[in-house]
C-alpha positions in Angstrom: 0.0 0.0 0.0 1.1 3.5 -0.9 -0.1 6.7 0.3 1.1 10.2 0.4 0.4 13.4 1.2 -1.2 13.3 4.2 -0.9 16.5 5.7 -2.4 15.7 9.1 -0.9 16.4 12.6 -1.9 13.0 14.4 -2.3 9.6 13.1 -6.2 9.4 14.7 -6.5 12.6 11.8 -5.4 10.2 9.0 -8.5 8.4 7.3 -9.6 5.3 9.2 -9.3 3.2 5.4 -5.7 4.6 5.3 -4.8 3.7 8.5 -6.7 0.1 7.9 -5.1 -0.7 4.9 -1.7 0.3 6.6 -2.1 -2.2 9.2 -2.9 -4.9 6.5 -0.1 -4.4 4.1 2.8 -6.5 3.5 4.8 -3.5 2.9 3.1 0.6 3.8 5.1 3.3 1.6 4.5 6.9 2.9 5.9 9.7 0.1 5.9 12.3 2.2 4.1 15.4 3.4 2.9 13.7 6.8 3.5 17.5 8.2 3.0 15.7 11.6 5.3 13.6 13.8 3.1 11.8 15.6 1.3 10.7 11.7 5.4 8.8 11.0 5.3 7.4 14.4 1.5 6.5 14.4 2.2 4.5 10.9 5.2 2.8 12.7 3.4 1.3 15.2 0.5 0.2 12.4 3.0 -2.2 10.5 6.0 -3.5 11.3 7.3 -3.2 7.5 7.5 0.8 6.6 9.3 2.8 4.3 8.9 6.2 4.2 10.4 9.7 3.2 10.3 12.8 4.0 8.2 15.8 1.7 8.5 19.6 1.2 6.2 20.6 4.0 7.1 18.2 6.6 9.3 19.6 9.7 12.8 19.6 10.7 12.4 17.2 13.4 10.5 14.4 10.7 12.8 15.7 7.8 16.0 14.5 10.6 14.2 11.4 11.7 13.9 9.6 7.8 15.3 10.0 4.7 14.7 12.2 1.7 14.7 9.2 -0.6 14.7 5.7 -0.3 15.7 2.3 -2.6 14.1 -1.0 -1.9 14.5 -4.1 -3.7 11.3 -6.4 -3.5 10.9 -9.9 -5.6 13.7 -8.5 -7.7 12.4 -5.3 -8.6 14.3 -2.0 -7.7 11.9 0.5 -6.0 12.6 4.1 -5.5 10.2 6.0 -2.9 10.6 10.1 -3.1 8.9 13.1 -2.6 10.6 16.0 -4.8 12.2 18.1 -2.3 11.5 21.3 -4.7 7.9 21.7 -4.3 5.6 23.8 -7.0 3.9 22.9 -9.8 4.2 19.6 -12.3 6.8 18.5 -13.9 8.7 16.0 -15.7 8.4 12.4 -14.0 11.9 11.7 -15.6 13.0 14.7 -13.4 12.9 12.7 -10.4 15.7 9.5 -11.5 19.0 11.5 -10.7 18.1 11.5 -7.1 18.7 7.6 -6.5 22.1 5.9 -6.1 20.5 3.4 -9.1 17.8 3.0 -11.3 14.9 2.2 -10.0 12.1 -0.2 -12.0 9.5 1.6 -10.4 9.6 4.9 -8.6 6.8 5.9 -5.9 6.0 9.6 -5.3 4.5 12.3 -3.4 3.4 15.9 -3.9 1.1 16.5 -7.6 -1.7 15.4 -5.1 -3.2 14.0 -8.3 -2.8 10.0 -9.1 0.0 8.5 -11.7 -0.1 5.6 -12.7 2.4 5.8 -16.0 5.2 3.5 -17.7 8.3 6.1 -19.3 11.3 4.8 -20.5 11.0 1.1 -19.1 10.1 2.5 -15.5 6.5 2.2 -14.0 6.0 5.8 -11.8 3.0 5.9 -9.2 1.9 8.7 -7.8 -1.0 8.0 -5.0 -2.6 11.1 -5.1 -3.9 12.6 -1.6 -4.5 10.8 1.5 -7.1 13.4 2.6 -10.2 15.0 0.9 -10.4 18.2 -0.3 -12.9 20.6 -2.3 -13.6 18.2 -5.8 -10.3 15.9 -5.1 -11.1 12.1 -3.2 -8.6 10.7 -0.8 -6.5 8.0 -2.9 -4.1 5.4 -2.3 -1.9 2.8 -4.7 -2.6 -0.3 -4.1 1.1 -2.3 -5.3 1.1 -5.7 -5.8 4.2 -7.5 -7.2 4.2 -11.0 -8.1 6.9 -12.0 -9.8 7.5 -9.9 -13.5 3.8 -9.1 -12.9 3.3 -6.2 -11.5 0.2 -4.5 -10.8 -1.2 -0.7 -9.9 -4.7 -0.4 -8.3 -5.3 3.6 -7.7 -8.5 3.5 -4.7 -10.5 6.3 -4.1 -10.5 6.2 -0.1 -13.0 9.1 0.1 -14.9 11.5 -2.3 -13.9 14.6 -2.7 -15.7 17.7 -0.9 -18.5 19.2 -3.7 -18.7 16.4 -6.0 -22.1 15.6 -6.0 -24.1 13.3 -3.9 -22.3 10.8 -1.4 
């Protein structure tokens, strides 16, 4: 399971599906923008198999406590996790490769706030989206699943957005 993008300052604040599906997973990924301690340390304590990075508008004391970006190996396939560290608008996925030590086969990411789910050049990017609601954007999550050379992306709406439409 991958979320990102949280921006919540306790865990309890963090979707009740997210934090579910946390405790469930074989592996929880967290791209960044927790913007709250106690959300890193409340994830911990969900799973006992994390990986997570810091974001643009988390604080010094969670930017000092993990890494900026991380590379994981899992079935055989190299897995960056990142959140791009310069903030604003979109921009080239490709943009985010010189950052790892290798070249990952897959690269998870935080901050558009909007899902990706896109093969470029050989390498399969994801992009969870939001792990909140906001006015006309749902909550989403990645839903990873590696098995073998089969890999598969499942982008879950956890929670409607605010102002679009009937529940």
């Amino acid at each position: 399971m991958v979320v990102s993008d949280t921006h919540c300052g306790d865990w309890e604040e963090v979707h009740p599906n997210i934090r579910a599906l946390v405790a469930e997973s074989d592996v929880a990924v967290h791209c960044g923008d927790y913007t709250g301690m106690r959300v890193l340390e409340g994830m911990r304590s969900a799973t006992s198999n994390t990986v997570v990075v810091h974001g643009n508008s988390d604080p010094l004391d969670l930017r000092n406590e993990i890494p900026y970006v991380d590379l994981i190996t899992i079935n055989g396939h190299r897995i960056g996790v990142i959140h791009p560290a310069w903030g604003g608008p979109e921009f080239p996925l490709e943009e985010l490769l010189p950052d790892f030590t290798e070249r990952p086969d897959i690269v998870l990411f935080g901050h558009l706030h909007e899902p990706v789910n896109e093969t470029r050049g050989g390498i399969l990017y994801v992009n969870p989206g939001q792990g909140y609601s906001s006015f006309m954007v749902p909550a989403t999550v990645a839903i990873l699943t590696i098995d073998g050379a089969e890999i598969n992306v499942e982008i879950r709406e956890i929670e409607r957005g605010h102002g679009t439409g009937p529940p």
